[in-house]
C-alpha positions in Angstrom: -20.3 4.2 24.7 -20.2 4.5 20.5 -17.5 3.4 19.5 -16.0 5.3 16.7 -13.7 3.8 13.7 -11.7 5.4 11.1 -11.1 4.2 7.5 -7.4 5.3 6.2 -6.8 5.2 2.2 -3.4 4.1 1.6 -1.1 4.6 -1.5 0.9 1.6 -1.6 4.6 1.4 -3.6 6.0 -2.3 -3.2 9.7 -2.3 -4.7 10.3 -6.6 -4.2 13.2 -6.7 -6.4 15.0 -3.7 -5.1 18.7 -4.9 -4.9 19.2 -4.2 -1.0 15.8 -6.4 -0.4 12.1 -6.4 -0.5 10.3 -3.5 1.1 6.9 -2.0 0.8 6.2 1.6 1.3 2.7 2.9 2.5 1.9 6.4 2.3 -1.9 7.8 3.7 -3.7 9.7 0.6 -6.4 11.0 0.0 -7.9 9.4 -3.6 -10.2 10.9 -5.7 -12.9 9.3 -8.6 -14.9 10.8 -11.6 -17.8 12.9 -10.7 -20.8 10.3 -11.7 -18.6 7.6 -12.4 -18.3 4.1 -10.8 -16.4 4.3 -7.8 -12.7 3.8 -9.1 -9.9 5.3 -8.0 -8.5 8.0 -11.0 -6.2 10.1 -8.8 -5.1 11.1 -5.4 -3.2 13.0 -3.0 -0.5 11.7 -1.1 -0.7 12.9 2.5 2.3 11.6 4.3 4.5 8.1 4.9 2.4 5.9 7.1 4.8 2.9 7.1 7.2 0.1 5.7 6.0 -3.2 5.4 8.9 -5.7 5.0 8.9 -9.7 5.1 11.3 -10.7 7.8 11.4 -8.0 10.3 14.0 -5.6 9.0 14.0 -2.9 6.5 15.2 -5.1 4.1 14.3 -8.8 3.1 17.4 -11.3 1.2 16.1 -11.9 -2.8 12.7 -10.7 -4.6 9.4 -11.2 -3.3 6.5 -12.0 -5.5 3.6 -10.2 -6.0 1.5 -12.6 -3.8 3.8 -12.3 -0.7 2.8 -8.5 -0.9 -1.2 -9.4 -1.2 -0.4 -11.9 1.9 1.5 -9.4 4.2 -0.9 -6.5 3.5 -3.7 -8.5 4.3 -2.3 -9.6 7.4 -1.5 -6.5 8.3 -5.1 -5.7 7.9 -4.8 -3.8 4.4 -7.4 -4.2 2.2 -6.1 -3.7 -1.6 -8.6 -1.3 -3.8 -7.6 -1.8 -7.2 -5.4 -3.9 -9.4 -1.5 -3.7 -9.1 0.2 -0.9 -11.4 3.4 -1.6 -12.5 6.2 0.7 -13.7 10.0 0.7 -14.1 11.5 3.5 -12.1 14.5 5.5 -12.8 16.7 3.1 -10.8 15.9 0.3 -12.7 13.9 -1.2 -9.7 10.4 -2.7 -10.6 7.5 -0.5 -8.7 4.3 -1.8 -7.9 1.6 0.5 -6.3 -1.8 0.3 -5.8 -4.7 2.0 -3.4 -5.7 0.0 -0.4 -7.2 1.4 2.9 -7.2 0.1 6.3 -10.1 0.2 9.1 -8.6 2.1 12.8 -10.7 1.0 15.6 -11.1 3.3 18.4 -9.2 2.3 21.1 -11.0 4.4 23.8 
């Protein structure tokens, strides 16, 4: 039997100071990179929500998160972080920090 794996690109947006409590959003996408260039990431297409990550179980964890405790949970998860963490101030005032990452599917035929 072959066995047949996916790999899924993932847009991640980590809000760890939002004031109701850590969360990280993962949307499936589709990224894109300059014709002859180098391999990075320049742009991509967000597909649809894939999931929310959070740090104690529930949609929201007490107090900000760090940056680290992001890299730890999506690599436990199995998330494998492309690029380097973007960071931006969005209209709420909540700090946003998003990145690429993909994630291997194994076939579980």
């Amino acid at each position: 039997m072959t066995e047949i794996d996916d790999i899924v690109y993932i847009y991640i947006c980590a809000r760890l100071d939002h004031p109701d409590g850590a969360v990280i959003d993962l949307f499936q996408s589709d990224p894109w990179e300059e014709h002859g260039g180098d391999g990075t990431i320049v742009g991509r297409n967000i597909e649809c929500w894939w999931e929310s990550l959070t740090f104690d179980g529930t949609p929201h964890a007490a107090g900000p998160v760090d940056i680290g405790a992001a890299d730890e949970l999506l690599r436990a998860c199995g998330y494998q972080r492309l690029n380097d963490w973007t960071i931006r101030t969005g209209r709420s005032g909540v700090t946003i920090h998003s990145a690429d990452a993909r994630i291997r599917i194994e076939d579980i035929r």
